[in-house]
C-alpha positions as CSV (number, residue, x, y, z in Angstrom):
1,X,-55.9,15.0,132.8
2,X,-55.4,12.6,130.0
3,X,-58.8,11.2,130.3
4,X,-60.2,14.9,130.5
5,X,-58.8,15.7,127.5
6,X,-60.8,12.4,125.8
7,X,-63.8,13.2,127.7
8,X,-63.5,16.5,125.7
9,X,-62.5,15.4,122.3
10,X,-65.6,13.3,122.2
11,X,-67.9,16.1,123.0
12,X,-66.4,18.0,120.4
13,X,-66.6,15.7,118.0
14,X,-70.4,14.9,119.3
15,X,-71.1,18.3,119.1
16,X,-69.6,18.6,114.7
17,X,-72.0,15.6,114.3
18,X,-75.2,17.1,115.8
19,X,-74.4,20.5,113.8
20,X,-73.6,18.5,110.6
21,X,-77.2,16.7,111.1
22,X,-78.7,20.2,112.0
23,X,-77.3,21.5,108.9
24,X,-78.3,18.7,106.9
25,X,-82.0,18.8,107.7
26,X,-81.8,22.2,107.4
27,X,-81.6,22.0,103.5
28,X,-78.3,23.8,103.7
29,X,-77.4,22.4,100.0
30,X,-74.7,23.5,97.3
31,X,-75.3,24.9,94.1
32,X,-74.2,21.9,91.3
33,X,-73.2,22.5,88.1
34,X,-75.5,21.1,85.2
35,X,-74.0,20.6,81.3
36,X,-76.4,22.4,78.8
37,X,-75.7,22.0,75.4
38,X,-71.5,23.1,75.1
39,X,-72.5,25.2,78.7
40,X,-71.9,24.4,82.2
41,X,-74.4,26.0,84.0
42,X,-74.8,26.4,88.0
43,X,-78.0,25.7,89.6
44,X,-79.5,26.0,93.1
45,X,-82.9,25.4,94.7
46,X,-84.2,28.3,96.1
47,X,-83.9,29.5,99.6
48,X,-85.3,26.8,102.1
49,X,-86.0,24.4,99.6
50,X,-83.7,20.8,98.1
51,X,-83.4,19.5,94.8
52,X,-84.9,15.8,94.6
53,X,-84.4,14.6,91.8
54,X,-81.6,12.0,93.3
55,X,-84.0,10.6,95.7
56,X,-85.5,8.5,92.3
57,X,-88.7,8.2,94.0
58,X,-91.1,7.5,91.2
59,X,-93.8,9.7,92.8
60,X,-91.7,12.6,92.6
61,X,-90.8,12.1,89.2
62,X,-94.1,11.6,88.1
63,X,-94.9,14.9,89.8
64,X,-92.1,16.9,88.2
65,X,-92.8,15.6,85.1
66,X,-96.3,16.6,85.3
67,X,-95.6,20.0,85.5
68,X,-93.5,20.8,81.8
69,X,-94.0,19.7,78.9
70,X,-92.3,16.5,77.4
71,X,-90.2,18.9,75.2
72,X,-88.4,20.5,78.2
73,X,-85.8,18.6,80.3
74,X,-86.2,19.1,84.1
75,X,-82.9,20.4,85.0
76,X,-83.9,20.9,88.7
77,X,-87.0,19.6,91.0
78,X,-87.2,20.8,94.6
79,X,-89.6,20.6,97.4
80,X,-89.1,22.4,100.6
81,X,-86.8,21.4,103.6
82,X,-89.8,20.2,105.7
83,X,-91.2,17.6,103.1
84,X,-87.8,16.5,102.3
85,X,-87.2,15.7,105.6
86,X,-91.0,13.9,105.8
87,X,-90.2,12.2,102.6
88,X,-86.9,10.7,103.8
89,X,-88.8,9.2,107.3
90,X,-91.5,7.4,105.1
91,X,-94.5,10.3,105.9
92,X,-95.9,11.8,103.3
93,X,-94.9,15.2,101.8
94,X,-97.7,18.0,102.4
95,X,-96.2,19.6,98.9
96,X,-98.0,22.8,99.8
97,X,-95.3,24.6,98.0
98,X,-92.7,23.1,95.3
99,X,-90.2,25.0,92.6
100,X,-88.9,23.4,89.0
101,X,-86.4,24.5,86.9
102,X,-86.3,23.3,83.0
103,X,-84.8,24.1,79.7
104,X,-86.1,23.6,76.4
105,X,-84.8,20.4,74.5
106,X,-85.1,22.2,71.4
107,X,-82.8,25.0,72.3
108,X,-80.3,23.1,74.3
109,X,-77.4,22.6,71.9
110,X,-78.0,26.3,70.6
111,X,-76.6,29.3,71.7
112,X,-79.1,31.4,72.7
113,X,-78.4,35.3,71.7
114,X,-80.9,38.4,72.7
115,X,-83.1,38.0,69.6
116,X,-83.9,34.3,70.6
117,X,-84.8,34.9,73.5
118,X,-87.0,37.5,72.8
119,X,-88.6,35.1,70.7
120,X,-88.7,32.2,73.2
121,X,-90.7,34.5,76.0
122,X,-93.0,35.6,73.8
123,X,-93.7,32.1,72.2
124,X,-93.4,30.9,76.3
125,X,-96.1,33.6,77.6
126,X,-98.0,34.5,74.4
127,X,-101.4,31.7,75.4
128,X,-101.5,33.7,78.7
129,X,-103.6,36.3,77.7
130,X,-104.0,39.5,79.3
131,X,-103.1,40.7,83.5
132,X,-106.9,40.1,85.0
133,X,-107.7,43.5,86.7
134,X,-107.1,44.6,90.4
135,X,-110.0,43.1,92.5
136,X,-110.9,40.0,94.1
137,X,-108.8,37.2,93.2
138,X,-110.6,34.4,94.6
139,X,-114.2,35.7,93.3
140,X,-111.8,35.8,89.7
141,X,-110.6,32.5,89.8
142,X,-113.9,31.1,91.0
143,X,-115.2,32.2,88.1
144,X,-113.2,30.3,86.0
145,X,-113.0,27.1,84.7
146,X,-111.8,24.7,87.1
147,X,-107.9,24.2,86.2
148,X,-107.8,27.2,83.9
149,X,-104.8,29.9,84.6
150,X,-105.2,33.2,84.7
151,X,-102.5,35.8,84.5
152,X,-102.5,37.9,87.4
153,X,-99.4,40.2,87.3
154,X,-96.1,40.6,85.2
155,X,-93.5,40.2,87.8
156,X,-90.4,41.7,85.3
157,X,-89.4,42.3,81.9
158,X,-85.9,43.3,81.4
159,X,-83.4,41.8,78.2
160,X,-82.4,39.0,80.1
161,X,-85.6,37.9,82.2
162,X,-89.2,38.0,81.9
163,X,-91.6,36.6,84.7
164,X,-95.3,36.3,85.2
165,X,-97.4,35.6,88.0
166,X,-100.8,33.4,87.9
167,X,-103.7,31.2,89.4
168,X,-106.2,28.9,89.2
169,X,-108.6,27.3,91.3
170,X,-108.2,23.7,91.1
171,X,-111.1,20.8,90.4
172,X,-113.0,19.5,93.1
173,X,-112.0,15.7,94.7
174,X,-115.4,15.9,95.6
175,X,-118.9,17.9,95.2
176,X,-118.6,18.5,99.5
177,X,-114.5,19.6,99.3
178,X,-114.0,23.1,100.5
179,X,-112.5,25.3,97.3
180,X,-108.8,25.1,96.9
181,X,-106.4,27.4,94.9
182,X,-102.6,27.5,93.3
183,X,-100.2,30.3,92.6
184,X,-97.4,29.4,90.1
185,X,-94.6,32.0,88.9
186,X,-93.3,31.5,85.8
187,X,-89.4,33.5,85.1
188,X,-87.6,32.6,82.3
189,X,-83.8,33.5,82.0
190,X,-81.3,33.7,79.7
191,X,-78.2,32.6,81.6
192,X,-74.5,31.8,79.7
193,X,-76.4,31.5,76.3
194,X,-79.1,29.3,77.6
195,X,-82.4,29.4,78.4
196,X,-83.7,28.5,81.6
197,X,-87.5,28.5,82.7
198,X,-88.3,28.3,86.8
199,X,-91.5,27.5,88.2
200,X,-92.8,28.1,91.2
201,X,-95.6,26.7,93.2
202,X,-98.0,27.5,96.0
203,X,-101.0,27.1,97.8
204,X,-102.8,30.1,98.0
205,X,-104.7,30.9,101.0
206,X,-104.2,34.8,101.2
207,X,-102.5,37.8,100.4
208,X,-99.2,36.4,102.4
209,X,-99.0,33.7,99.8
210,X,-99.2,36.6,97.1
211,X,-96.2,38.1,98.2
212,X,-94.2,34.8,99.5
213,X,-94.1,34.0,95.7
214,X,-93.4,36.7,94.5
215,X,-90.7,37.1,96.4
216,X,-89.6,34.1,96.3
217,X,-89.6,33.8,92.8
218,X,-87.5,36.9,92.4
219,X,-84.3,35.6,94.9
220,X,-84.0,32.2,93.2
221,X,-83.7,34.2,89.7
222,X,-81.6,36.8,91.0
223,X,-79.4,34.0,92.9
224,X,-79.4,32.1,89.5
225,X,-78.1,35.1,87.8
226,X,-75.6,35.7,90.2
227,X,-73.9,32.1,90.3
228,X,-73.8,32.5,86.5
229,X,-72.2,35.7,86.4
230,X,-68.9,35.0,87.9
């Protein structure tokens, strides 16, 4: 009986160890707390995705950095649960979709009222230019310069958050290499006095990819919101 009883304990314990390492890999991650300016602010990566940042891989960093300017700090970079796991194995990340989240240096140590950041979005968003009209977004953005945005949609505009949806088709690796494209969302929050600017990035294939960022873009901010308003 004794033995029975140890036979049992160990597959228990077995077991809490496989479902730890399930839930592990399965990007199952905590929202932390970030210091901005005199505010502690809580942050998340959004739904199936994990913040990197602590892996210090230089490639990463590189990468994050790449995508905001030098006058933001990154405050978050996160890449979903399937590269992470790629990434930690030595393969290499696919990075077929990847999020951001930055504030602006310059307003950090401020506190950030209604009027300011009325004049933050529009000094963010004002280079965009106008929504492109309904129609065929690929022949749109193959009309474009290569690497050139366009704004395809304004995703919300409320007192406290304004987001944008665009796309670009990128530059050719070579003259042969098949056309390729990117969806980015753009949201920027104002969150305990601060300001806060999430990114979002995706491939784009097709319409699904339309509506997974969207979407997406809209949980993480709402999710934001809601860790900061408890």
């Amino acid at each position: 009986m004794i033995r029975l009883k140890r036979l049992e304990c160990r597959r228990v314990r077995s077991l809490a160890v496989l479902l730890l390492a399930l839930l592990s890999a399965g990007g199952w991650a905590a929202p932390f707390v970030v210091q901005v300016g005199d505010s502690r602010l809580a942050l998340d990566a959004p739904p199936g995705f994990s913040d990197v940042q602590a892996t210090g891989s230089p490639r990463l960093l590189e990468l994050a950095e790449a995508l905001t300017p030098a006058s933001n700090r990154i405050l978050l970079f996160a890449l979903e649960d399937g590269d992470v796991r790629r990434f930690s194995v030595g393969d290499t990340p696919e990075l077929r979709r990847y999020a951001i989240a930055v504030t602006p240096k310059g307003l950090e140590r401020e506190r950030v009222g209604a009027a300011s950041f009325r004049a933050f979005a529009a000094d963010s968003l004002r280079e965009l230019g106008d929504v492109v009209p309904a129609g065929n977004l690929k022949e749109h953005l193959d009309a474009q310069p290569r690497g050139q945005a366009s704004l395809l949609a304004q995703l919300r505009k409320d007192p406290e958050a304004v987001s944008v949806l665009q796309g670009a088709r990128l530059p050719e690796v070579r003259k042969d290499s098949p056309p390729r494209y990117i969806l980015s969302s753009t949201t920027l929050l104002l969150v305990r006095g601060k300001a806060l600017n999430l990114q979002v990035f995706s491939r784009y294939e097709g319409d699904e990819d339309v509506q997974w960022i969207r979407t997406m873009s809209a949980r993480w901010a709402d999710e934001l919101q809601r860790l900061n308003n408890r």
